[in-house]
VMD Tcl script that draws the C-alpha trace (Angstrom):
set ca {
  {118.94 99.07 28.53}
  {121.73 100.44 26.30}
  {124.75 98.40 26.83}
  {127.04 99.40 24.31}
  {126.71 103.06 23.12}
  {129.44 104.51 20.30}
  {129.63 108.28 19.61}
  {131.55 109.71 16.46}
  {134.29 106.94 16.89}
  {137.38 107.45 14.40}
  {140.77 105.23 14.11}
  {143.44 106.60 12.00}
  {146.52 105.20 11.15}
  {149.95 106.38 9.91}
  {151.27 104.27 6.51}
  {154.78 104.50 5.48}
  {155.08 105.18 1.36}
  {158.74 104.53 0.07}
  {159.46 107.12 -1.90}
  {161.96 105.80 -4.19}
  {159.43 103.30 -5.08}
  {156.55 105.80 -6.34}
  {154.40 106.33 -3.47}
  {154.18 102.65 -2.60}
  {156.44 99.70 -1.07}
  {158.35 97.91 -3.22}
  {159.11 94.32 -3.39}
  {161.93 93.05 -1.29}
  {164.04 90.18 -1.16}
  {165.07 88.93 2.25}
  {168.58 90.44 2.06}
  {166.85 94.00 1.20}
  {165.15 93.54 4.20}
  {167.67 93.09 5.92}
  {169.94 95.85 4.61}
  {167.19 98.21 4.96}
  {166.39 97.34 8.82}
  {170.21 97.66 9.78}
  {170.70 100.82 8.40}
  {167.13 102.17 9.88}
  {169.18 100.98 13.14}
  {172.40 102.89 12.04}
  {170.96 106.00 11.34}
  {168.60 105.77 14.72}
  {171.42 105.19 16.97}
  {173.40 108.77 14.96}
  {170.51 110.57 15.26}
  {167.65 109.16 18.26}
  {165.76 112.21 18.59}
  {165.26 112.32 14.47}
  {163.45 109.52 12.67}
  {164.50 108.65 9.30}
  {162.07 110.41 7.19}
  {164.28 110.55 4.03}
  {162.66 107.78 2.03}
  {159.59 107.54 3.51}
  {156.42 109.50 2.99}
  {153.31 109.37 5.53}
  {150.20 109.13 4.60}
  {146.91 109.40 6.73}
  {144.26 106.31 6.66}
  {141.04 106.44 8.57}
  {139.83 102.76 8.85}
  {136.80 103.59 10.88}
  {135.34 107.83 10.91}
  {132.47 109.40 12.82}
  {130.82 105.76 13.97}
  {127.56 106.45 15.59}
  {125.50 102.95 17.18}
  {123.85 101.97 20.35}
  {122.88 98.58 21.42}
  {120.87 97.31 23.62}
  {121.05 94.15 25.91}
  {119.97 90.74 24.51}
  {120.47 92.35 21.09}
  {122.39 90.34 18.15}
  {123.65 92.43 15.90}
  {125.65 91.13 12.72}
  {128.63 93.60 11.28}
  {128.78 92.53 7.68}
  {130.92 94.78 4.91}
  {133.37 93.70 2.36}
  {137.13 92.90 3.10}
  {138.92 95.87 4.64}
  {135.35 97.57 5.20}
  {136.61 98.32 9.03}
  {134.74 95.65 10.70}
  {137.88 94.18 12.13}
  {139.12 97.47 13.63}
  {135.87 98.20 14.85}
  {135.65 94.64 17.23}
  {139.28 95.73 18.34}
  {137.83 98.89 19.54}
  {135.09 97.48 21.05}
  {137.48 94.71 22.77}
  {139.77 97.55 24.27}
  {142.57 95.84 21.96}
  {143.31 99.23 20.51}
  {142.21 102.62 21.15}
  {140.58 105.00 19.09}
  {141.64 108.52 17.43}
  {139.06 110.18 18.24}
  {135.16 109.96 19.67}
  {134.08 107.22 23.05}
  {132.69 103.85 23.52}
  {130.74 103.11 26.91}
  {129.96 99.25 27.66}
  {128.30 98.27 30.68}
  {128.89 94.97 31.55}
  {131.70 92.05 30.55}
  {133.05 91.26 27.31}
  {134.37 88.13 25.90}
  {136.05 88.49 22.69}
  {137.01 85.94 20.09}
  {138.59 88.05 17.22}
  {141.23 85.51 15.88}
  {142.98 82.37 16.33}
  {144.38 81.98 19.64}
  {143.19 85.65 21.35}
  {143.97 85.35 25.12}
  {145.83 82.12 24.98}
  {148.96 81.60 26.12}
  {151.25 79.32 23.78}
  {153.23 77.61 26.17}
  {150.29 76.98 28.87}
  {148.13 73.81 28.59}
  {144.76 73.92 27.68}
  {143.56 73.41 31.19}
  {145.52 76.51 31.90}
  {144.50 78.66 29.53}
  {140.68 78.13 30.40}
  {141.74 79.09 34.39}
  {144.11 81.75 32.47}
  {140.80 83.32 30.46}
  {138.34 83.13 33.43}
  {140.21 85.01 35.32}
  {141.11 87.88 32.51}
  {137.08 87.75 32.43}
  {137.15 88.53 36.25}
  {135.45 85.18 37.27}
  {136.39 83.49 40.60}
  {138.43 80.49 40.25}
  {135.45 78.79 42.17}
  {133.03 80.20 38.76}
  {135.29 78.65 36.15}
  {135.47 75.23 37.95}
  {131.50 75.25 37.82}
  {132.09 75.49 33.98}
  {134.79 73.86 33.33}
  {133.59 70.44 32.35}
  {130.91 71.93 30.47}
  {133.86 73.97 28.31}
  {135.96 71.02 27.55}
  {132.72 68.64 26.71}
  {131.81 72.00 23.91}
  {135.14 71.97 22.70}
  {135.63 68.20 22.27}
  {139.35 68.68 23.81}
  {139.77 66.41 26.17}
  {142.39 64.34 24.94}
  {144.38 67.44 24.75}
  {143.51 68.95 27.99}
  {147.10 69.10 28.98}
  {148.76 69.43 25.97}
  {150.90 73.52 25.26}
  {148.09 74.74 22.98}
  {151.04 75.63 20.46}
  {150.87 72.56 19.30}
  {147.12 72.52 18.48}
  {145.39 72.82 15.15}
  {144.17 75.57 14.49}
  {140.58 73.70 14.29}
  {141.25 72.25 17.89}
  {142.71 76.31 19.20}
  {139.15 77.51 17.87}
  {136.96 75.49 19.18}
  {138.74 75.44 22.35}
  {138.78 79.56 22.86}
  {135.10 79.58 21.23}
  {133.81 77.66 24.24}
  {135.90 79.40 26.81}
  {134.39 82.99 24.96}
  {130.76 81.83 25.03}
  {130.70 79.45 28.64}
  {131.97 82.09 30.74}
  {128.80 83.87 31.18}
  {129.79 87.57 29.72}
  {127.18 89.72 29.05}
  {128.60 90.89 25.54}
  {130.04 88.49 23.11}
  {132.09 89.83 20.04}
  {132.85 86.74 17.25}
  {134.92 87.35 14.18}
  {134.90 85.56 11.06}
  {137.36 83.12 12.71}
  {134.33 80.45 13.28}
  {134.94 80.00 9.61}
  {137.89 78.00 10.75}
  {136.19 75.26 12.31}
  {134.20 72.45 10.52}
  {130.72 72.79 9.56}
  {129.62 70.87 12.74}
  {130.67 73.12 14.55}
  {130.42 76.24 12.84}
  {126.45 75.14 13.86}
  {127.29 74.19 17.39}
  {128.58 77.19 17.48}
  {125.57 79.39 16.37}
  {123.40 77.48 18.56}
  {125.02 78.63 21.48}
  {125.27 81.76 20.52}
  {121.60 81.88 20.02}
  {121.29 80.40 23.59}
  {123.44 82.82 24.49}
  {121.45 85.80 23.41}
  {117.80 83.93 24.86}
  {119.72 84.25 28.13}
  {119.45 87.92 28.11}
  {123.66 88.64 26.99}
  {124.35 90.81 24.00}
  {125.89 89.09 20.59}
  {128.36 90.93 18.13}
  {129.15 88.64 15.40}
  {131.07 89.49 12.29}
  {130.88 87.04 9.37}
  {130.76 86.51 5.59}
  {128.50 83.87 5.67}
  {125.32 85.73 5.15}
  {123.18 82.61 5.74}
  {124.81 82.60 9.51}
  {124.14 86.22 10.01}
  {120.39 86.54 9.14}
  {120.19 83.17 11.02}
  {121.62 84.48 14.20}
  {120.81 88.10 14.12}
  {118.06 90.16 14.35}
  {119.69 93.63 13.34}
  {122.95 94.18 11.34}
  {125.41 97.16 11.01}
  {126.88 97.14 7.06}
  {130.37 98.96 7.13}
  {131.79 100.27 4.09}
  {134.72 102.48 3.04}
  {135.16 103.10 7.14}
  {131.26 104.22 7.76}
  {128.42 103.16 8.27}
  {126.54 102.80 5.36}
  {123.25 100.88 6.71}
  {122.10 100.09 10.98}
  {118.46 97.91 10.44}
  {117.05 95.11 10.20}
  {119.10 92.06 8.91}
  {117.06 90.80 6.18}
  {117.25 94.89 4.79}
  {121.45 95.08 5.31}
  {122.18 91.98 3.58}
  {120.03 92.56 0.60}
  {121.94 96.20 0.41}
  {125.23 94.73 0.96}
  {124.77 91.86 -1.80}
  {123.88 94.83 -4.75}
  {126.62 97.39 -2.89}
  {128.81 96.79 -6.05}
  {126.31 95.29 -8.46}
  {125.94 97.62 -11.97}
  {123.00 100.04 -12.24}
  {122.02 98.13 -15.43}
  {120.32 94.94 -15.89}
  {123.05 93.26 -17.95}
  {125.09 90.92 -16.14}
  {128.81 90.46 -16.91}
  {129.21 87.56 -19.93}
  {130.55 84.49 -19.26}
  {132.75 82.07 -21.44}
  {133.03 78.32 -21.24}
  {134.71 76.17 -23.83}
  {133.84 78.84 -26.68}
  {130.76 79.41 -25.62}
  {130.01 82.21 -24.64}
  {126.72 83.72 -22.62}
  {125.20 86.82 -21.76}
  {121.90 87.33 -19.57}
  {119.81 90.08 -18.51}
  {116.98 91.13 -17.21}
  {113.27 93.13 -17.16}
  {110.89 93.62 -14.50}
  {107.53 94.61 -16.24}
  {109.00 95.67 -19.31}
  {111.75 97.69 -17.80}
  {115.06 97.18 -17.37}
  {116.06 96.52 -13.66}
  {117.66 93.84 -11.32}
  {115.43 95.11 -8.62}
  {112.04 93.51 -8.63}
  {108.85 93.39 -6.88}
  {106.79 90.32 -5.66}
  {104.24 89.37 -8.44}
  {105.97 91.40 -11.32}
  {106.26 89.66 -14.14}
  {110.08 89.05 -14.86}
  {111.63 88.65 -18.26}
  {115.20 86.42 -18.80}
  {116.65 87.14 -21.84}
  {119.33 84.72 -22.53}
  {122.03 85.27 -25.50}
  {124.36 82.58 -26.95}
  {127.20 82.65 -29.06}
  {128.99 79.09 -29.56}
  {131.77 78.07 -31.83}
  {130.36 74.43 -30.73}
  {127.80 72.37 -32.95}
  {125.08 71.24 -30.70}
  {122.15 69.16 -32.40}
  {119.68 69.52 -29.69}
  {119.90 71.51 -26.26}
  {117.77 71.97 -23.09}
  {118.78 75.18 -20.95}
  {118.03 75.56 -16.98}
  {117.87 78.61 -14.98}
  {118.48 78.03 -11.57}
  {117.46 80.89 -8.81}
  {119.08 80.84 -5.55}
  {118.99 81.99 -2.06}
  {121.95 84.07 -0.35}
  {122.55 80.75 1.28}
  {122.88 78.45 -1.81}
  {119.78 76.79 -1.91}
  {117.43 76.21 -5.19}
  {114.50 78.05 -4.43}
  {113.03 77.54 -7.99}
  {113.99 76.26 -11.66}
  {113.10 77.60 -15.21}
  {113.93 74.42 -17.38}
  {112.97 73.70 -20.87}
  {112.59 70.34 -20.64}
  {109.67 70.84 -18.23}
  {108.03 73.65 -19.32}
  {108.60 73.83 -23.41}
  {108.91 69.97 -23.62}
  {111.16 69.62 -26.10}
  {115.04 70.21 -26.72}
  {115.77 73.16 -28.92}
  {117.91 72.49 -32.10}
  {120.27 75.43 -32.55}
  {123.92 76.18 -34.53}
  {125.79 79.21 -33.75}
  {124.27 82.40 -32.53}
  {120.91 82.80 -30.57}
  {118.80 84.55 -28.68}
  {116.46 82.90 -25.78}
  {113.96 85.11 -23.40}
  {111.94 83.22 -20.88}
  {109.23 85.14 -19.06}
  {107.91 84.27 -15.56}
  {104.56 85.75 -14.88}
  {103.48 86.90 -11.21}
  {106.85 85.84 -10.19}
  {105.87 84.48 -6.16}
  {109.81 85.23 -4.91}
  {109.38 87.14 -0.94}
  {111.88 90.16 -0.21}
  {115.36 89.28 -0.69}
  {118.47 88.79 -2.53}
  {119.03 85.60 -5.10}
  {121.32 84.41 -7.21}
  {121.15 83.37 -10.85}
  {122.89 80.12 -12.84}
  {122.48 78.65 -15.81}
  {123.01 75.39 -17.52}
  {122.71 74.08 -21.20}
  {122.14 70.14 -21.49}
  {122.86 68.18 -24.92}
  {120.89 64.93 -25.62}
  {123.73 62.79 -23.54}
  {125.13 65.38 -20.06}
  {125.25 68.55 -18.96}
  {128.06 70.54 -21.49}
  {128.10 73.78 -19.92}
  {127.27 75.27 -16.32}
  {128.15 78.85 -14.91}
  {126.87 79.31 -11.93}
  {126.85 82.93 -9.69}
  {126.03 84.67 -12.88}
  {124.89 87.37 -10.68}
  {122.43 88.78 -8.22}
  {119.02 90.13 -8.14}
  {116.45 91.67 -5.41}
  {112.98 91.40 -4.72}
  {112.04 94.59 -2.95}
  {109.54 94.67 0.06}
  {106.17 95.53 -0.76}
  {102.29 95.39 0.89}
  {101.95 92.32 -1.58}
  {98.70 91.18 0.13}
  {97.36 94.36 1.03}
  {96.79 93.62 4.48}
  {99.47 97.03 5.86}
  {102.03 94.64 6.63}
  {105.48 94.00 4.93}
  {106.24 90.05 4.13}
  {110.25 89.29 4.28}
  {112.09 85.91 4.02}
  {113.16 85.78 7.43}
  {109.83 84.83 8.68}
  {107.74 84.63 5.37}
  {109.89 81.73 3.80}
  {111.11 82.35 -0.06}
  {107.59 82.07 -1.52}
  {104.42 84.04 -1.56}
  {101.82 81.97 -2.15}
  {98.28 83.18 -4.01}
  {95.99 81.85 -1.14}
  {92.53 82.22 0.13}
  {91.39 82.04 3.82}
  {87.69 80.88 4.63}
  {86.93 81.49 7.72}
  {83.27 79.99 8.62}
  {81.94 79.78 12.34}
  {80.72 76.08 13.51}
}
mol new
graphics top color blue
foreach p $ca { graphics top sphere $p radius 0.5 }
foreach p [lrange $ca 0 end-1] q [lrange $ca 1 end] { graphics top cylinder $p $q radius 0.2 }
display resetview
């Protein structure tokens, strides 16, 4: 059952461009500021039917145009898209905190929203009150919330605080506090922002469990983050947003590996990187051709260039390949696999090749290290990204992917003998 359908959605907004500053706001002082709201007042009170258009030039901005989705109930659906994307003004919409320019949104059912620090509280009320306050904005009996209520304040590990003006909370303490009401309240849509990334990490996986308990229950999950580890974690499908459309509605494992090489170069060559004069530059092949978009089992060629204005006697060098959630998923290291430190002065060139590379469908991440004889001297990590594309790498009609394959494709044989 569809309960959230969105047909050729648009928000536009008006922004102001002071003239006498080339087409863009200057900088003020405070006493500008001032001086330039007191005579905006002046000149509305001469003239109140006429706004003061002298000095200030509009300019049309579409933050979301012709936005096309339907979800269904029980779905979780990650919105993922780079800062000012329109992911933001797109949870608003969804929320009924603003209304749209043009197109319709139909949601069947009730929806809980936690889109920034302190939405639906009130300042002044107590914590206790704003949980009664919430409930009954949700539409729940005053009989419902009490059924919850202990449950809430046990979540949000506020009971000290219970009757303390949440203005004087953290904004740690105001997070968890309105996460809990949000997601113990029993709507059948819940819409998360990026503000989770307030809280502590404890949380932050508190958090997702529930939300994933949340969704096993049957209610619908909207959840916008950065943290693309969270979002394949949590969701099942994803919606990337970019430039105000969308760019990409599938599965999550797909979107994120789209979004991470959105703005990554065409070529293999990966931006060069200084450290203490010394300087590196990698890129990279995929059988022979030049490409940061692999395939499982190609064989994939580093080539590493150096240019130090440091002596070094003796070196070992480390290439470290990474998940989209941080974690080593495999080393290249000299001192394991060429067994002895390389002597080098100045200039050099290194390639390492790694045949039948086993890496599943995704997006990684590339660092790398030099070690002299006593520590490590130089480091750069997020050198830069490369994918592994999806392919029928065991020929079996099916398509392996890291969300349920693991990292790895292992070269294995099944025997199979009856007993």
């Amino acid at each position: 059952m569809t309960v959230i359908k969105v047909e050729n959605l648009g928000k536009r907004y008006l922004i102001g461009h002071d003239k006498k500053a080339g087409g863009a706001f200057r900088y003020n002082s405070i006493r500008d500021s001032i001086a330039h709201s007191l005579r905006g007042v002046y000149q509305r009170l001469r003239h109140p039917l006429s706004p003061n258009r002298e000095n200030t030039e509009l300019e049309e901005f579409w933050a979301l145009k012709d936005i096309n989705f339907d979800i269904r109930q029980g779905d979780r659906v990650g919105i993922i898209g780079h800062n000012g994307a329109g992911k933001t003004t797109l949870l608003k919409l969804l929320s009924r905190i603003t209304e749209p320019t043009t197109g319709s949104i139909k949601i069947k059912g009730r929806v809980a929203s936690l889109l920034e620090v302190g939405t639906g509280f009130h300042p002044e009320l107590t914590g206790r009150e704003n949980i009664y306050l919430n409930g009954a904005i949700l539409g729940m009996k005053r009989v419902e919330i009490k059924k919850k209520f202990d449950e809430i304040v046990s979540f949000a590990e506020v009971e000290k605080f219970l009757d303390t003006p949440v203005k004087r909370y953290s904004s740690g303490m105001y997070v968890r506090l309105a996460f809990s009401v949000a997601a113990h309240l029993e709507p059948e849509i819940l819409i998360i922002d990026e503000v989770l990334a307030v809280g502590d990490a404890t949380f932050q996986k508190k958090s997702l469990g529930k939300m994933e308990d949340v969704s096993k229950e049957g209610r619908t999950v909207l959840f916008v983050s950065h943290n693309m580890g969270a979002v394949e974690n949590l969701c099942d499908d994803c919606i990337l947003i970019n430039k105000g459309n969308i760019k990409s509605f599938d599965r999550v494992d797909k979107v994120i590996t789209m979004y991470l090489s959105l703005n990554g170069k065409d070529n293999s060559v990966y931006d060069p990187h200084e450290i203490d004069g010394t300087k590196v530059e990698i890129s990279l092949k995929a059988e022979n051709k030049e490409s940061k978009h692999i395939f499982p089992h190609d064989t994939i060629e580093f080539q590493i260039k150096i240019f130090s204005r440091t002596y070094r006697r003796n070196f070992n060098i480390g290439i470290g390949i990474f998940n989209n959630r941080g974690v080593r998923i495999v080393t290249l290291h000299t001192s394991y696999q060429y067994d002895k430190m390389i002597n080098f002065k100045g200039d050099f060139k290194i390639k390492v090749y790694w045949k039948n590379n086993f890496l599943s469908p995704g997006t990684y991440g590339l660092e790398l290290s030099l070690f002299d004889e006593n520590s490590n001297f130089a480091h750069w990590s997020n050198i830069g990204n490369f994918s592994v594309n999806e392919s029928d790498y065991y020929r079996t009609g099916k398509l392996p992917n890291t969300r349920y394959q693991g990292h790895t494709l292992p070269e294995v044989k099944w025997e199979i003998v009856k007993i």
